[in-house]
C-alpha positions as a Markdown table, in Angstrom:
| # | Residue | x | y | z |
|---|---|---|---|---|
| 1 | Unk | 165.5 | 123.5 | 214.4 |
| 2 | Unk | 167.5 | 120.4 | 214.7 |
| 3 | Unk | 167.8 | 117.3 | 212.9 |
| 4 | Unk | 165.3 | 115.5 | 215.5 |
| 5 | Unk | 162.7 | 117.5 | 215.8 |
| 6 | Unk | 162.4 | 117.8 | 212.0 |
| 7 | Unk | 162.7 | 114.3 | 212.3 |
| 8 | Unk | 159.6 | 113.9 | 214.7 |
| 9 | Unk | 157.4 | 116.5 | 212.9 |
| 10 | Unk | 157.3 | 114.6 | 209.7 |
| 11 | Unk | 156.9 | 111.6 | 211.3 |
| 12 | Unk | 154.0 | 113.1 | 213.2 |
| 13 | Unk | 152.7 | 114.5 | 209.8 |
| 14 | Unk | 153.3 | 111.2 | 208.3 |
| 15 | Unk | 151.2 | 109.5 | 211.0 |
| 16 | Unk | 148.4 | 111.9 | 210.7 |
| 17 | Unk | 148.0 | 111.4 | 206.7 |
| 18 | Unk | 147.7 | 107.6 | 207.3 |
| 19 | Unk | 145.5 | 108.0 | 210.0 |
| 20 | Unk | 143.3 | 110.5 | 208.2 |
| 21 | Unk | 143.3 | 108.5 | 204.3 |
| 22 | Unk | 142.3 | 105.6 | 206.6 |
| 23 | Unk | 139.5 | 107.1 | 207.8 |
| 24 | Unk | 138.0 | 108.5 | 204.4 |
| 25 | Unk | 139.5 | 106.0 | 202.1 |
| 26 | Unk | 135.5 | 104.9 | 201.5 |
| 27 | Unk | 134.5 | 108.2 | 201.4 |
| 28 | Unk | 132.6 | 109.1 | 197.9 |
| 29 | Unk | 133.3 | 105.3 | 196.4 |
| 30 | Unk | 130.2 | 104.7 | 194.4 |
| 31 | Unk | 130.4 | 101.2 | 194.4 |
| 32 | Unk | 129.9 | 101.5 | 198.5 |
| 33 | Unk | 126.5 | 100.8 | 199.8 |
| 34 | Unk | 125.2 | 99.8 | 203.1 |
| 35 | Unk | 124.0 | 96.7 | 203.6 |
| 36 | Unk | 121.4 | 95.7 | 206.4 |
| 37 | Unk | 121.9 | 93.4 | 209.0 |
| 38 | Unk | 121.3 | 89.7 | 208.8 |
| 39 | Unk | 120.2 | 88.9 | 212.0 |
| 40 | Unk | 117.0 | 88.0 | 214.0 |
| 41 | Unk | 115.3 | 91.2 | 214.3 |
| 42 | Unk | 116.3 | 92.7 | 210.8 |
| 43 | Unk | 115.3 | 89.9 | 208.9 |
| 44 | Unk | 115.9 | 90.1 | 204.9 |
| 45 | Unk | 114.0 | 92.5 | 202.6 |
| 46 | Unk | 110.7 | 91.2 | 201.2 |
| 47 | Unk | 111.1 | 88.3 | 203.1 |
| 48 | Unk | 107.6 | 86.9 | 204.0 |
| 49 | Unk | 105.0 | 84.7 | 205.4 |
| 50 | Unk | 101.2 | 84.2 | 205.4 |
| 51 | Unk | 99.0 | 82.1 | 207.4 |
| 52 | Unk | 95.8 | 82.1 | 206.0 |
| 53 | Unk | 92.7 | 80.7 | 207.6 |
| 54 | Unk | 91.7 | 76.9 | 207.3 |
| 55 | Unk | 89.0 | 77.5 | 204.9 |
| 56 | Unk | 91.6 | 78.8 | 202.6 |
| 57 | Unk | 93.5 | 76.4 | 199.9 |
| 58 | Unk | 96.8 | 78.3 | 200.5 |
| 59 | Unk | 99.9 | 76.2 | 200.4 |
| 60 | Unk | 102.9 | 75.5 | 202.2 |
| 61 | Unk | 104.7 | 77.5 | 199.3 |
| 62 | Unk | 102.9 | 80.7 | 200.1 |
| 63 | Unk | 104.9 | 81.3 | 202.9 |
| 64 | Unk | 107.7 | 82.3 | 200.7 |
| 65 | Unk | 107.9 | 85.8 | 199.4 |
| 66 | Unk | 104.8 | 86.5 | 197.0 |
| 67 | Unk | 105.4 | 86.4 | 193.7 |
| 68 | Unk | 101.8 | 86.1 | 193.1 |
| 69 | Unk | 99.5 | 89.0 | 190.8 |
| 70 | Unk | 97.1 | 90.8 | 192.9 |
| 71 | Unk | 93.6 | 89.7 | 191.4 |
| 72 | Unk | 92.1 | 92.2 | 193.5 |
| 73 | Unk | 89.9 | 89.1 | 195.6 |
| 74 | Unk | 91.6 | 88.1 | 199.0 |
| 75 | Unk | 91.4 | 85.2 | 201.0 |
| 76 | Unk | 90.5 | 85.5 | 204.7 |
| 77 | Unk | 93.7 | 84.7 | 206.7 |
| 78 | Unk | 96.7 | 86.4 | 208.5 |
| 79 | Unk | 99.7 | 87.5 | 206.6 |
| 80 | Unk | 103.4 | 88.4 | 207.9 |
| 81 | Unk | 106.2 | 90.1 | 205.9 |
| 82 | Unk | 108.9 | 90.6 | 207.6 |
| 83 | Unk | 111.7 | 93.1 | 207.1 |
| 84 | Unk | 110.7 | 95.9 | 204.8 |
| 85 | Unk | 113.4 | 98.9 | 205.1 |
| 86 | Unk | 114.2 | 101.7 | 205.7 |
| 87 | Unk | 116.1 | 104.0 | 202.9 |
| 88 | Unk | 119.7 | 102.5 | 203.9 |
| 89 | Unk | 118.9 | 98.9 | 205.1 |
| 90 | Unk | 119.1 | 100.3 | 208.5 |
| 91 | Unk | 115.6 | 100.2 | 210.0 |
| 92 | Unk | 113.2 | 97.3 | 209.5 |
| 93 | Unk | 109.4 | 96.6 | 210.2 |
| 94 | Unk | 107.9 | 93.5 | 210.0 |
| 95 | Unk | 103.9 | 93.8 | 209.2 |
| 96 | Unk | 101.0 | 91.6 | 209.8 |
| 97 | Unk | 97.7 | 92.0 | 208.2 |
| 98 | Unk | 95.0 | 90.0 | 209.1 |
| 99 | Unk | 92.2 | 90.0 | 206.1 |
| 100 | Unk | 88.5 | 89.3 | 206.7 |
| 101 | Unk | 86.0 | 90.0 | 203.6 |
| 102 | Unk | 88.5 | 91.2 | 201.8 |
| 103 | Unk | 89.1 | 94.5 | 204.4 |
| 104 | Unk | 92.0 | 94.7 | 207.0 |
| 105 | Unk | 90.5 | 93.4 | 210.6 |
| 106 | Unk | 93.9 | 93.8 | 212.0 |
| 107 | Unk | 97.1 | 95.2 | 211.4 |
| 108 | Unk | 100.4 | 94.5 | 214.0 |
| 109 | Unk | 103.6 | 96.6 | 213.1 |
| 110 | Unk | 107.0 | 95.9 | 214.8 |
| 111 | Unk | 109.8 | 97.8 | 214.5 |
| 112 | Unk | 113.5 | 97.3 | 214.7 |
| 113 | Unk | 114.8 | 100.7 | 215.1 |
| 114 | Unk | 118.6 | 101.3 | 213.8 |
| 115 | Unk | 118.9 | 104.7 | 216.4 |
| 116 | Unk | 116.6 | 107.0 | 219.1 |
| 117 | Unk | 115.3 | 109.0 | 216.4 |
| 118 | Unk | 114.4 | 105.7 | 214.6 |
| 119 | Unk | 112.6 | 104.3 | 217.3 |
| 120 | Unk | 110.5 | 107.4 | 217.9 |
| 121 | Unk | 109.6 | 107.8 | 214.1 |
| 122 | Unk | 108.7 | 104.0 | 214.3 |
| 123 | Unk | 106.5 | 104.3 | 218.0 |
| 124 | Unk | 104.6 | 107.5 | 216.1 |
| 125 | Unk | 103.8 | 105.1 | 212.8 |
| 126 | Unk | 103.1 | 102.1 | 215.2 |
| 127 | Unk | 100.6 | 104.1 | 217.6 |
| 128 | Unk | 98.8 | 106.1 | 214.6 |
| 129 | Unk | 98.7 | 102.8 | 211.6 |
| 130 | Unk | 95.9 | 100.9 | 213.2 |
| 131 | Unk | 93.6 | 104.0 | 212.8 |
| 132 | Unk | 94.2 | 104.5 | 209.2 |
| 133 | Unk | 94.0 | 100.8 | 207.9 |
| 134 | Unk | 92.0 | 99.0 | 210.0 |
| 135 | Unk | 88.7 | 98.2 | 208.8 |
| 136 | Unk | 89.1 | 99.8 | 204.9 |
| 137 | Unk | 89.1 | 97.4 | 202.2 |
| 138 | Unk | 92.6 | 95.9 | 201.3 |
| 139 | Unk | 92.1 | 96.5 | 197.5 |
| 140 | Unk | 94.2 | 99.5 | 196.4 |
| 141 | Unk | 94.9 | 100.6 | 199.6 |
| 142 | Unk | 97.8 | 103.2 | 199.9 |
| 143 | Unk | 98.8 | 104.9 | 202.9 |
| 144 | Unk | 100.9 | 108.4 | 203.0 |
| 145 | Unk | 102.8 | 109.6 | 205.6 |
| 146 | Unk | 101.0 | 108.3 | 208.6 |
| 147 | Unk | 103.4 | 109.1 | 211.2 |
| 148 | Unk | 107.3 | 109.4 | 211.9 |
| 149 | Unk | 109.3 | 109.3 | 209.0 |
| 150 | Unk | 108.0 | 109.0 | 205.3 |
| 151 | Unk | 110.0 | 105.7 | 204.7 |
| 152 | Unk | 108.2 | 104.1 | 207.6 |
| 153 | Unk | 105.0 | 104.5 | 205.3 |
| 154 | Unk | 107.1 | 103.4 | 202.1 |
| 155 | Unk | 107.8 | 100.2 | 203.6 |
| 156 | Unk | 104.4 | 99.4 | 204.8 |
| 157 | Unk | 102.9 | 99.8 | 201.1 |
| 158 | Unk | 105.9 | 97.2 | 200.0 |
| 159 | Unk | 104.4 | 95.1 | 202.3 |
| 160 | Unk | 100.8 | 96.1 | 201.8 |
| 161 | Unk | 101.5 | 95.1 | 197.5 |
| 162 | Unk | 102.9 | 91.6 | 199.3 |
| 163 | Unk | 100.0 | 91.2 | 201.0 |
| 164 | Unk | 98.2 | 91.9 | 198.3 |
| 165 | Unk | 100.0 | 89.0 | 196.3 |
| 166 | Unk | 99.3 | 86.2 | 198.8 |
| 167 | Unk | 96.1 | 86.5 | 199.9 |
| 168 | Unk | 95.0 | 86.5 | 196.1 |
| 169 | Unk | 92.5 | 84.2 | 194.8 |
């Protein structure tokens, strides 16, 4: 073998190692974690609104994120949270109950889907939620695996507890 070839095949090698530490130098780092978009349609976890009816004394200050106790007696109105997630930050929905005698007259899910799989685990919760909620009283309600994937229901009881919190008396 001469000198230039042995030069070229460690210089390949070289290349290769750099090219290959670059690629799992954030591999197994504990102090990496994935952080979720901050646009439009991903919106910021717990973030929130409420509209609730006229009759209502609500304030402008309820349309923040709840911070409220549930007291287990609900104000008529429409509520919005927007952006509950998924496990890594990666999938969003944004829920919006609307309350009437204290049950759930309404429900509207939207889904910002991170991948295929995503959006099809999303469609199945979107298609089946209405079913399951609509109609029951909003007091203690908890819903399991509806449709899709399990985290899809997690984030939709975070934002059924929010719920909960504004449209307290």
């Amino acid at each position: 073998m001469t000198n230039k070839t042995s030069v070229k095949t460690a210089a390949a090698a070289f290349a290769g190692l750099v090219v290959a530490s670059a690629l799992l130098g954030g591999c197994g780092d504990p102090k990496s974690k994935a952080v979720p978009m901050d646009d439009e349609y991903a919106g910021s976890s717990g973030e929130s609104t409420s509209s609730p009816s006229a009759s209502s004394s609500a304030s402008a200050s309820a349309s923040a994120s709840a911070t409220g106790k549930d007291t287990g007696k609900y104000k008529d109105g429409t509520y919005s949270i927007k952006g509950q997630y998924g496990p890594v930050g990666e999938d969003s929905i944004d829920v919006t109950l609307k309350i009437a005698d204290g049950k759930v007259a309404d429900v509207q899910v939207v889904g910002h889907p991170f991948t295929t799989i995503s959006k099809n685990h999303q469609n199945a919760f979107i298609k089946a939620i209405p079913g399951v909620v609509e109609g029951k009283p909003l007091k203690g309600m908890k819903v399991d695996k509806v449709a899709g994937a399990s985290w899809t229901s997690d984030a939709f009881n975070k934002a059924l507890d929010l719920a909960r919190q504004q449209a307290s008396e």
